[in-house]
TORSE-533678 format. One record per residue: x, y negated, z negated of N, C-alpha, C in turn. Coordinates in steps of 0.2 Angstrom, whole numbers, padded with zeros to 4 digits, always signed. Last residue first. Example, Ala and Ser with C-alpha at 12.3 -4.5 7.8 and 13.67 -1.06 7.14 Angstrom:
// TORSE-533678
+0064+0011-0035+0068+0005-0036+0064+0000-0039;+0066+0028-0039+0062+0022-0039+0066+0016-0039;
END
This chain:
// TORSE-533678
+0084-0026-0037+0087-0032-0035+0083-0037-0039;+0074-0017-0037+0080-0019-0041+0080-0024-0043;+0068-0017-0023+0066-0022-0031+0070-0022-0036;+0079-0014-0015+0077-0019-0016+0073-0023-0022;+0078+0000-0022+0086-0004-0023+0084-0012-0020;+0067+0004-0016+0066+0004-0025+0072-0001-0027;+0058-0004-0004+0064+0003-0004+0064-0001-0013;+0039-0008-0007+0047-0010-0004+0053-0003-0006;+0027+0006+0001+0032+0001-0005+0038+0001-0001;+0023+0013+0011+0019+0008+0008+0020+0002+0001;+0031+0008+0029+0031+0010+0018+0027+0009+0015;+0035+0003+0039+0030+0010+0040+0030+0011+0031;+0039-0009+0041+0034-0009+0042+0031-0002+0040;+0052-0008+0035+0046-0011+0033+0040-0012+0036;+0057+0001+0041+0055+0002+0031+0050-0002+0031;+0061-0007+0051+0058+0000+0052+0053+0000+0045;+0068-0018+0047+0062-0019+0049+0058-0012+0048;+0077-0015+0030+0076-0016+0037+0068-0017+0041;+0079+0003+0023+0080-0005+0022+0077-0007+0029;+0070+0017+0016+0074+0013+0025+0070+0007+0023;+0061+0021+0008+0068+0021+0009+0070+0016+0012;+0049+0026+0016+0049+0017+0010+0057+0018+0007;+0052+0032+0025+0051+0026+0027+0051+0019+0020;+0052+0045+0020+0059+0042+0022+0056+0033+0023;+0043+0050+0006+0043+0049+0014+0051+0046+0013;+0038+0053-0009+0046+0052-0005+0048+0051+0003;+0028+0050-0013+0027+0057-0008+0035+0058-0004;+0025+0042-0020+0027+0048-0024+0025+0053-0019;+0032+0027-0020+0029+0030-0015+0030+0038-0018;+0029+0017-0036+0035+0021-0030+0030+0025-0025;+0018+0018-0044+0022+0012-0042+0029+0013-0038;+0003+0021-0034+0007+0022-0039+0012+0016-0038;-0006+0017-0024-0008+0017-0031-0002+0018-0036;-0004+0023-0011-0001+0015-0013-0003+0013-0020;-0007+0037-0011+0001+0035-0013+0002+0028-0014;-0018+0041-0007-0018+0038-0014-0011+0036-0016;-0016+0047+0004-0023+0042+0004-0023+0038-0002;-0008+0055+0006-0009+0049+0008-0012+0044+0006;-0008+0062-0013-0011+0062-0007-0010+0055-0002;-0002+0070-0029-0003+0064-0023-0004+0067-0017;+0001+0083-0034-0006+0080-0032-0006+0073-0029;+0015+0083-0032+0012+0089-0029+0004+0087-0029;+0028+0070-0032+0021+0071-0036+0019+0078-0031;+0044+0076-0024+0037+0071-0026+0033+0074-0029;+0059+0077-0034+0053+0080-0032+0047+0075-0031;+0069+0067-0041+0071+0074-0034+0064+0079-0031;+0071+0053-0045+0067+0060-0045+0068+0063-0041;+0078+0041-0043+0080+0048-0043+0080+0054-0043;+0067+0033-0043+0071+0034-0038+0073+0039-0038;+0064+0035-0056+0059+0035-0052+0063+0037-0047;+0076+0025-0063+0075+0035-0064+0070+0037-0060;+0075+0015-0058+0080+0017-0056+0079+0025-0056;+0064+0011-0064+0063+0009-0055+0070+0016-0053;+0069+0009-0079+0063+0015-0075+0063+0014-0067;+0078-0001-0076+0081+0004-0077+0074+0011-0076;+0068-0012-0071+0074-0010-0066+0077-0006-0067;+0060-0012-0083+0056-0009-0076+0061-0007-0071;+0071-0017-0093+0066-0010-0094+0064-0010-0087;+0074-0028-0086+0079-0023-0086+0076-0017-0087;+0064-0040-0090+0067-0037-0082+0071-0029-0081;+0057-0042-0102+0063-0038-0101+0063-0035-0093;+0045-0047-0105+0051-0052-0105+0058-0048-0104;+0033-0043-0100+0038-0038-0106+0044-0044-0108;+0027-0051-0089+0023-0050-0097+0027-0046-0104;+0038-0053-0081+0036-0060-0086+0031-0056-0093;+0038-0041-0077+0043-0042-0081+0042-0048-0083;+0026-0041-0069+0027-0036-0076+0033-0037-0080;+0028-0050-0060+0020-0053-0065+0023-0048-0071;+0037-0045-0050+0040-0048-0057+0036-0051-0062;+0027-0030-0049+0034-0032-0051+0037-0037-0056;+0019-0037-0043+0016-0032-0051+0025-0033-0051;+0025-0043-0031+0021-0046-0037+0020-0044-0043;+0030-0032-0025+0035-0037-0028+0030-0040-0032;+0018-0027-0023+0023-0022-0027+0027-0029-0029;+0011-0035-0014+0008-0035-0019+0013-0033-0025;+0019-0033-0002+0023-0041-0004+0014-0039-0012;+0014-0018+0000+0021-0020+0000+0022-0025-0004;+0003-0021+0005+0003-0016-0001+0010-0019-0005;+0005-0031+0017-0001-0033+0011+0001-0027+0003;+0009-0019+0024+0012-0027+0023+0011-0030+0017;-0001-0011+0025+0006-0009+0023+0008-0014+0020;-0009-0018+0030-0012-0015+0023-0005-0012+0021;-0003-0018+0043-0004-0026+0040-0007-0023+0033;-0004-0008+0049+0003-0009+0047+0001-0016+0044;-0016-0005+0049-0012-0002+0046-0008-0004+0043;-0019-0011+0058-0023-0013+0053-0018-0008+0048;-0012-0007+0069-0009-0013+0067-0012-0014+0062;-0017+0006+0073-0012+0006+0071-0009-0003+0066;-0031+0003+0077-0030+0007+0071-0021+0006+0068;-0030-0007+0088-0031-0009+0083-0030-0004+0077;-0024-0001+0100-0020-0006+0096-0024-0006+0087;-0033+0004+0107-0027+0009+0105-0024+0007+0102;-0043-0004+0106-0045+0003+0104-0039+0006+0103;-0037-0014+0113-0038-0015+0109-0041-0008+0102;-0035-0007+0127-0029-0011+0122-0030-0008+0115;-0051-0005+0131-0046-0002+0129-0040-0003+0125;-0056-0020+0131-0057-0017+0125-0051-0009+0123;-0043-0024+0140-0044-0027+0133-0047-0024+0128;-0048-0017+0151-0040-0014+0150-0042-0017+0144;-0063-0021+0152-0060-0014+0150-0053-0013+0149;-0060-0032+0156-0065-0031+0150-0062-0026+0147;-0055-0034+0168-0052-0033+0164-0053-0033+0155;-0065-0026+0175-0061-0023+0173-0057-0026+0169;-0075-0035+0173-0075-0028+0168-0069-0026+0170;-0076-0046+0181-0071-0046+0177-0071-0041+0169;-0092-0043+0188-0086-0047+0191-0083-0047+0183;-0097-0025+0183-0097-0035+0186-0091-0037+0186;-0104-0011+0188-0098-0019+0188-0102-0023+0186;-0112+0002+0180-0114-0006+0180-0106-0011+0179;-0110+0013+0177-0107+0011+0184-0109+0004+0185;-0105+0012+0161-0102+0017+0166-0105+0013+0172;-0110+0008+0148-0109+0005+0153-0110+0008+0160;-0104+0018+0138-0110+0020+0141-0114+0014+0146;-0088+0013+0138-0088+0021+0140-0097+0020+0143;-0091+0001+0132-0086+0002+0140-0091+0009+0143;-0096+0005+0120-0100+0000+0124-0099+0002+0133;-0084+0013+0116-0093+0014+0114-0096+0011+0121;-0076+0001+0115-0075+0005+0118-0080+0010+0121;-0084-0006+0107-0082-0011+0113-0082-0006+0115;-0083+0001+0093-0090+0001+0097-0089-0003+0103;-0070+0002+0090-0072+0007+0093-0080+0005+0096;-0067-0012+0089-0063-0010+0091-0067-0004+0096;-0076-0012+0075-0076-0017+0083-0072-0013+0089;-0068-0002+0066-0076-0003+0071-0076-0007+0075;-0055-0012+0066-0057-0004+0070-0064-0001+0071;-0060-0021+0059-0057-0022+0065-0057-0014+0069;-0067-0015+0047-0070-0017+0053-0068-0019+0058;-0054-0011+0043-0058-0005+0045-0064-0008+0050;-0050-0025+0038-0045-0020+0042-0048-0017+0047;-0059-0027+0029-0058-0030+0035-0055-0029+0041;-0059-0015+0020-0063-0019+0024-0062-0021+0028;-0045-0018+0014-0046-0011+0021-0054-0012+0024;-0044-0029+0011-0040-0030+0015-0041-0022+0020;-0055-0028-0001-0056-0032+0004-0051-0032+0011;-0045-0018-0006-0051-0016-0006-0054-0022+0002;-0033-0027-0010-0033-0017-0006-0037-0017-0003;-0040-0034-0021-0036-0035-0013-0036-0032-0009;-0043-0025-0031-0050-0031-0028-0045-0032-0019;-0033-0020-0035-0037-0016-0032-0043-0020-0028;-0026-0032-0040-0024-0028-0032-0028-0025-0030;-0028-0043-0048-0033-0042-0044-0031-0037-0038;-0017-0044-0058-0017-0049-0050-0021-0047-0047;-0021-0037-0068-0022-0044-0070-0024-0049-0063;-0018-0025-0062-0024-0027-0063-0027-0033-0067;-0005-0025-0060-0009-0026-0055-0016-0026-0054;+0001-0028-0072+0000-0034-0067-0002-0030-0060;-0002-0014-0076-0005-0020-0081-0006-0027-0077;+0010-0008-0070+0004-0009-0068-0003-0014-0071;+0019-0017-0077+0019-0017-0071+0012-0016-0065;+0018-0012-0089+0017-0020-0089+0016-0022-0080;+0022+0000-0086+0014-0001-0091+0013-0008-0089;+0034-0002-0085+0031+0003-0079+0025+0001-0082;+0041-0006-0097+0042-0011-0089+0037-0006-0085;+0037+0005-0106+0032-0003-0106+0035-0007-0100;+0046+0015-0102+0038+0013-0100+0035+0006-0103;+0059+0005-0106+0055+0009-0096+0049+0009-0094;+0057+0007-0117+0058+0001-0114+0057+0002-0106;+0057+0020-0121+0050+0015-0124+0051+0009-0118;+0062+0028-0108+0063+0028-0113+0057+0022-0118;+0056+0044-0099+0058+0035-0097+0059+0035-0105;+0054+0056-0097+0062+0054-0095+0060+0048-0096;+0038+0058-0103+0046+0059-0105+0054+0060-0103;+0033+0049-0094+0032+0046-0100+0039+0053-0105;+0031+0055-0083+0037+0048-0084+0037+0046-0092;+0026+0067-0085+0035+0067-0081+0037+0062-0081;+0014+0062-0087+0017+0066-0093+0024+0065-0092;+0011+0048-0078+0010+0055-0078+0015+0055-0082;-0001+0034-0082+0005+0039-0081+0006+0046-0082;-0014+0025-0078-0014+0031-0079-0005+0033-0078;-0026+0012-0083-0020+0016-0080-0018+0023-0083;-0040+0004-0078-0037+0009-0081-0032+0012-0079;-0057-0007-0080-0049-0005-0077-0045+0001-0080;-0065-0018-0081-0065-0010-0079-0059-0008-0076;-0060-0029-0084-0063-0026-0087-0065-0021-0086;-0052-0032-0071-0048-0032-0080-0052-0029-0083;-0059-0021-0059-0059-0030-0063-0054-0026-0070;-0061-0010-0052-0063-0014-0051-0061-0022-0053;-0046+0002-0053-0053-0002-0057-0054-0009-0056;-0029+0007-0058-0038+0008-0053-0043+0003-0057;-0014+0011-0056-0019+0009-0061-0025+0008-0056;+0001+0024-0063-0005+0020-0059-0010+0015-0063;+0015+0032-0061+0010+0028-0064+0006+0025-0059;
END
């Protein structure tokens, strides 16, 4: 499942046919109320500003770099360390706007999470749908990297949103499913 759209007002979810016939009524209404709280919490407004900001930190990044590179033989006193900083920075900054829209994706799940078990009043429908999701033995074949933080499990099964710990938590776009259980 998913959901998209700019506001509560433009808004829309989507599940796919394979959850809507392994889950039971109380499963999909914990999966529906789930995403329902992500368009109540304004996530796709969030996402949306947070890969903005993100992605400008990576333009900066790359136009410093830009800058360095058409420079060329004009020194001055403290370019070099001009240059190891913008360089740094041009090899630091894609990765870590990353891992901070990870972070950001992440501590949002736990929000649709318990925002959707307040709106069902049934914590157990979402924790027993979380559970059959986990168990799927196939990822989605139309999802894409680029759309995986849209669903409500990682539907491309990487290892990373598995793996408890720091590792899981940086490289996932979702918390591991036995901790939202939880």
């Amino acid at each position: 499942a998913l959901a998209t759209g700019r506001d509560p007002q433009h808004a829309a979810i989507a599940v796919t046919q394979g959850a809507l016939d392994q889950l039971d009524r109380e499963e999909t209404q914990g999966v529906v109320a789930h995403e329902m709280a992500h368009i109540a919490n304004r996530d796709t407004m969030v996402m949306t500003v947070v890969g903005v900001l993100l992605g400008g930190l990576v333009m900066l990044a790359d136009w410093g770099r830009r800058a360095l590179y058409f420079s060329g033989g004009r020194r001055r006193r403290g370019s070099l360390l001009l240059f190891v900083l913008v360089l740094l920075l041009a090899a630091v900054a894609p990765l870590l706007s990353r891992l901070l829209a990870m972070a950001v994706s992440r501590q949002r799940e736990y929000l649709a999470d318990v925002t959707g078990a307040e709106l069902t009043r049934n914590p157990l429908g979402l924790a027993r749908a979380l559970e059959k999701i986990g168990a799927a033995s196939t990822p989605l074949r139309t999802a894409t990297r680029g759309t995986a933080h849209l669903f409500i499990s990682d539907p491309l099964r990487r290892r990373a949103s598995s793996v408890e710990g720091r590792l899981g938590d940086l490289f996932a776009t979702h918390p591991p499913i036995e901790r939202r259980i939880r």
